[in-house]
N, C-alpha and C positions, 0 to 999 in steps of 0.2 A: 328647406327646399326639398322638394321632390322631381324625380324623373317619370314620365308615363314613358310604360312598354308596351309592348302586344307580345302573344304568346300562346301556349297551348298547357293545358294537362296533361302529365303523364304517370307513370305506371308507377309507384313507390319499389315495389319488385320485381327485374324484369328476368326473363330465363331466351337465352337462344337455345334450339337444340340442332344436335348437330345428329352425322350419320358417324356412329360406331364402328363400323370398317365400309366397305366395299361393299353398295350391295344395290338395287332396283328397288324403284317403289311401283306395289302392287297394289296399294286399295289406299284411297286419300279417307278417311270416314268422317272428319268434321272442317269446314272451311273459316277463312276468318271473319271476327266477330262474333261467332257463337262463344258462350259462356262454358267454362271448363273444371272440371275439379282436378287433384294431382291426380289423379287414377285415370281419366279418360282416355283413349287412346284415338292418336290425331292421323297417325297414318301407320302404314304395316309396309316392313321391306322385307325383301329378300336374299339369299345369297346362299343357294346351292352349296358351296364349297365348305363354308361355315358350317354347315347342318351336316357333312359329311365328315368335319373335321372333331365334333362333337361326339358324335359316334365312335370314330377310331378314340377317342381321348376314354370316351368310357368304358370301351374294352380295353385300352392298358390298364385306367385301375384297376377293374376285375382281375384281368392276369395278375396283377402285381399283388394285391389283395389275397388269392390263392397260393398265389406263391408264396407270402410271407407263412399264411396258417399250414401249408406242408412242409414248411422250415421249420416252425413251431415243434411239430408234433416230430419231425426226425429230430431236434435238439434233445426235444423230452426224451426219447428213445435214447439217445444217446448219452446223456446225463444219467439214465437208468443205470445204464453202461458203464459207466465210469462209479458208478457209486456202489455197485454192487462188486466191482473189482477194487475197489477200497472196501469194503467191507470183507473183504477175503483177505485182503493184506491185514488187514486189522485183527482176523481172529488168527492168523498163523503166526502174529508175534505173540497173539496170549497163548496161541499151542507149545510155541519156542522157549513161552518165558519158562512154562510149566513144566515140560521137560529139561531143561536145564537146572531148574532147582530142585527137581529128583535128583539129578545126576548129581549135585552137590552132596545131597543128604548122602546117597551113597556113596560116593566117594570116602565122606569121610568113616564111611564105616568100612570104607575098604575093599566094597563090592564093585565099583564101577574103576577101572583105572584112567588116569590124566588124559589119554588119547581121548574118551569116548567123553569125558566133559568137555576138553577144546571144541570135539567139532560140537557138541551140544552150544555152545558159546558161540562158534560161528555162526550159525545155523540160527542163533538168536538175533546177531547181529545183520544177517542176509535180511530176516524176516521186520527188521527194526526198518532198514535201508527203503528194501521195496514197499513199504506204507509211506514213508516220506517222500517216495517217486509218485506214486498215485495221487500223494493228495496234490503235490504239484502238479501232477495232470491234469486232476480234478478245479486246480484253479485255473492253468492255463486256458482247460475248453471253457469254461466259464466265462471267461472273459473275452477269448475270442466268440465264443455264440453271443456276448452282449455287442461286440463291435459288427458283427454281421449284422442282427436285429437292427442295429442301428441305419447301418447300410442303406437297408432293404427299407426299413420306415424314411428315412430321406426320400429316396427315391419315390416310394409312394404319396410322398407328400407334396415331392416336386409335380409328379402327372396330376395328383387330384388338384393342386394350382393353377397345373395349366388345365385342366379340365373344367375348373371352375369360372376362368377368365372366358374360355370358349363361349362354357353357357351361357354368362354374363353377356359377351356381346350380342349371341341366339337371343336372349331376351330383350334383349334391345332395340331388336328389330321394329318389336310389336313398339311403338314411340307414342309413348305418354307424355304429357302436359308438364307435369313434375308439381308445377304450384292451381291455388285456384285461383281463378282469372280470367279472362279473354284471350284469345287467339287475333294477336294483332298483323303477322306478314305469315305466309306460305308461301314460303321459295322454291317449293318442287310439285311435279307434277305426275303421273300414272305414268308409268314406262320410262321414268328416266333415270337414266345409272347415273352413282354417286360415287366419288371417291371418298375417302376415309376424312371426315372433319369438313365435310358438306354443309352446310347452312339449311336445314329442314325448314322450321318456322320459330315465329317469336310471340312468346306467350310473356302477359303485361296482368298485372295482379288489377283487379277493375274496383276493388270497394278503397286499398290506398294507396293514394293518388297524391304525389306533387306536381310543382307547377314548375313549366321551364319560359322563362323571361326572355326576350332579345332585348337585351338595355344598349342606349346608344354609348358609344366611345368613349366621347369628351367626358360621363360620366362615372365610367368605370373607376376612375381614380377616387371619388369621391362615395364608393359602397364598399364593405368591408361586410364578412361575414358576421352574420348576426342581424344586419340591416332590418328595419321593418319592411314590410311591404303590406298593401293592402289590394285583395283579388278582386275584380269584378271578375263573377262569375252569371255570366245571361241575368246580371240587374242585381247577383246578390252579392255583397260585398262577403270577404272572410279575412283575417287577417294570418298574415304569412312571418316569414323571416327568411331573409338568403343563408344557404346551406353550401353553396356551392360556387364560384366563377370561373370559367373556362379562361384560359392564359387566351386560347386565339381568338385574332378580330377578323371579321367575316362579314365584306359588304359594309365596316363599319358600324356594326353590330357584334354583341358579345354576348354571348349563352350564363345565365345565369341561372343555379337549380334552388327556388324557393320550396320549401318545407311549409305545407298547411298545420297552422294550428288549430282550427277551430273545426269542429265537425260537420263534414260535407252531407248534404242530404243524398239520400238515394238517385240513383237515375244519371248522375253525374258520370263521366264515361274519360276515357282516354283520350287525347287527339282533341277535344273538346277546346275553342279558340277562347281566350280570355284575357282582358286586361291588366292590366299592375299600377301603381303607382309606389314607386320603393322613395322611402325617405335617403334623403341625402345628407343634409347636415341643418342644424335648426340659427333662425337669424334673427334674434330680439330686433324687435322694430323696424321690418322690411318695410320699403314701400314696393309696389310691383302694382303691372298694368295689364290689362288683359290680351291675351294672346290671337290677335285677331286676323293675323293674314299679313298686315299694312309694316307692325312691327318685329324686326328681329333680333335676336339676341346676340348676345356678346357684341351689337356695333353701338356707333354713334348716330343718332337721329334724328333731324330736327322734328317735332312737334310744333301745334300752337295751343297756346295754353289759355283760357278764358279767365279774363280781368272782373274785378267788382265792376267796372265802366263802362263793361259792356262792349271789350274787345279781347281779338286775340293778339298774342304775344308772341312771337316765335321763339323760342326757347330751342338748345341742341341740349339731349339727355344722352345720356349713356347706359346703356343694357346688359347686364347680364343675364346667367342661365335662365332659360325657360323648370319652372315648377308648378307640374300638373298642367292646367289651362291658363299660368301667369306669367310672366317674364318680369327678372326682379331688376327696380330700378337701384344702378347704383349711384346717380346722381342728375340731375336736373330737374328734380320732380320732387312734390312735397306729398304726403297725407293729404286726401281731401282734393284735389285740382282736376279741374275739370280740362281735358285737353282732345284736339282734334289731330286723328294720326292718318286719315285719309282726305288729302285735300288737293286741287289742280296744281301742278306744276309750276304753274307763272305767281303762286303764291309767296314762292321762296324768295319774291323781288322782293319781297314786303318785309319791314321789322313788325308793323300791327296792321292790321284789319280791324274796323270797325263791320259791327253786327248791325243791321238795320232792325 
């Protein structure tokens, strides 16, 4: 069994674009329909505040930027500072150490007396003390100039963030296409302001292309993804498979997204109207009657059915689904029978009619 639909092509890739913040369009430069690559630019906006907001943002980093390299160079200054007051702690413990062990030598010769070695000894000890103070000095600025560095590189990092988000929107303005494609809707026009996440236009990728179905109701239940389908496309056939079924009914109708498989020739376009026929489930040995106006589906019907004797027979069959141009009998009808489904009204008095 099959279902015929109608429907259209559409875009395999589609992109909305939107407005970036706040801003007026000034120059529209391509309308819809024209052919587009990612790079084209579709229209140009503006926003004053933005482009003034950009400016402040790149002079804070500048300031901030300066500021870290004259922190820089007063650290290094300073670290000079601290190393070179360690390096004086440092040679007055070897001055201390060296004069104390004079003072020993003499001592014990008896030249120096115990008063003038103790303070030699203290005096060692002061000189021992205050290098141990320095070099803690020496780690403590260390460490705070690395928590400052740090500070101050945050922060730099924080503006040139925001600085960079600024420019980002500034270049946004100028609204490019994104993909290559067609230009299928433009939703705005010259002079008119936008708010932030405005609807610009919709760009639809034009070389791949699926197909979107309105399959009727009753047979929704009976398609399952994966389904076949086969497209008339303006006389060509291609064959498809369902990719997609919308949960909602509409009008009775239900959107269903087929996937081309077979290669579309050129010239083929979006929006482009085309047929379907999706398979539905397969029936060894239907009989079915052709779909002609007279007969409908799913009821009961009387027919007449033409005898070897050269009459009709009034027969009631029963109908199910229509498939493609057929309607499948599910019973009163054989293979082969030749029957009439358009006849006068006063014929229904009749069990047979004779043919002259």
């Amino acid at each position: 069994m099959t279902s015929l639909s109608t429907g259209e092509l559409i875009s395999k890739q589609q992109r909305l674009l939107t407005a970036p913040v706040a801003a007026t369009v000034t120059d529209i430069t391509l309308r819809p329909g024209t052919l587009v690559t990612a790079g084209s630019v579709i229209l140009q906006l503006e926003n004053p505040q933005l482009r003034q907001q950009v400016q402040v943002a790149a002079r804070q980093c500048q300031q901030k930027q300066s500021e870290i390299t004259a922190f820089i160079a007063q650290q290094q200054q300073e670290l000079l500072l601290q190393q070179d007051q360690l390096s004086e702690r440092s040679s007055a413990l070897e001055q201390a150490k060296l004069e104390l062990n004079v003072h020993m030598e003499l001592q014990k010769k008896g030249v120096v007396s115990s008063i003038e070695l103790r303070k030699s000894q203290l005096l060692c000890n002061q000189a021992a003390h205050s290098l141990l103070n320095a070099k803690d000095r020496l780690s403590q600025f260390i460490q705070m100039q690395q928590a400052q560095r740090a500070q101050k590189d945050m922060e730099l990092s924080m503006l040139d963030s925001e600085y960079r988000l600024l420019l980002s929107q500034q270049e946004q303005l100028t609204v490019k296409a994104g993909i290559d494609g067609v230009i299928q809707q433009l939703d705005v026009e010259v002079g008119q302001s936008l708010q932030p996440g405005a609807p610009l236009a919709r760009i639809g990728s034009h070389r791949e292309l699926n197909a979107k179905l309105l399959i009727p109701e009753r047979h929704v239940a009976e398609i399952e993804i994966g389904s076949s389908v086969v497209l008339d496309i303006g006389g060509l056939e291609v064959q498809g498979e369902i990719t997609r079924i919308e949960a909602v009914v509409s009008e009775g109708l239900v959107v269903a997204e087929t996937k081309i498989i077979q290669p579309l020739p050129q010239g083929w376009r979006p929006a482009q109207r085309i047929r379907g026929e999706v398979m539905l489930q397969h029936i060894d040995n239907a009989t079915y009657v052709g779909a002609n106006g007279k007969l409908s589906p799913n009821q009961n019907q009387y027919v007449y059915v033409k005898s070897s004797d050269k009459k009709l027979i009034r027969r009631e069959v029963v109908l199910g689904e229509t498939t493609g141009d057929f309607i499948i009998v599910k019973s009163g009808l054989s293979a082969g029978d030749e029957i009439v489904s358009s006849y006068p009204k006063e014929w229904l008095d009749f069990e047979e009619i004779n043919l002259k």
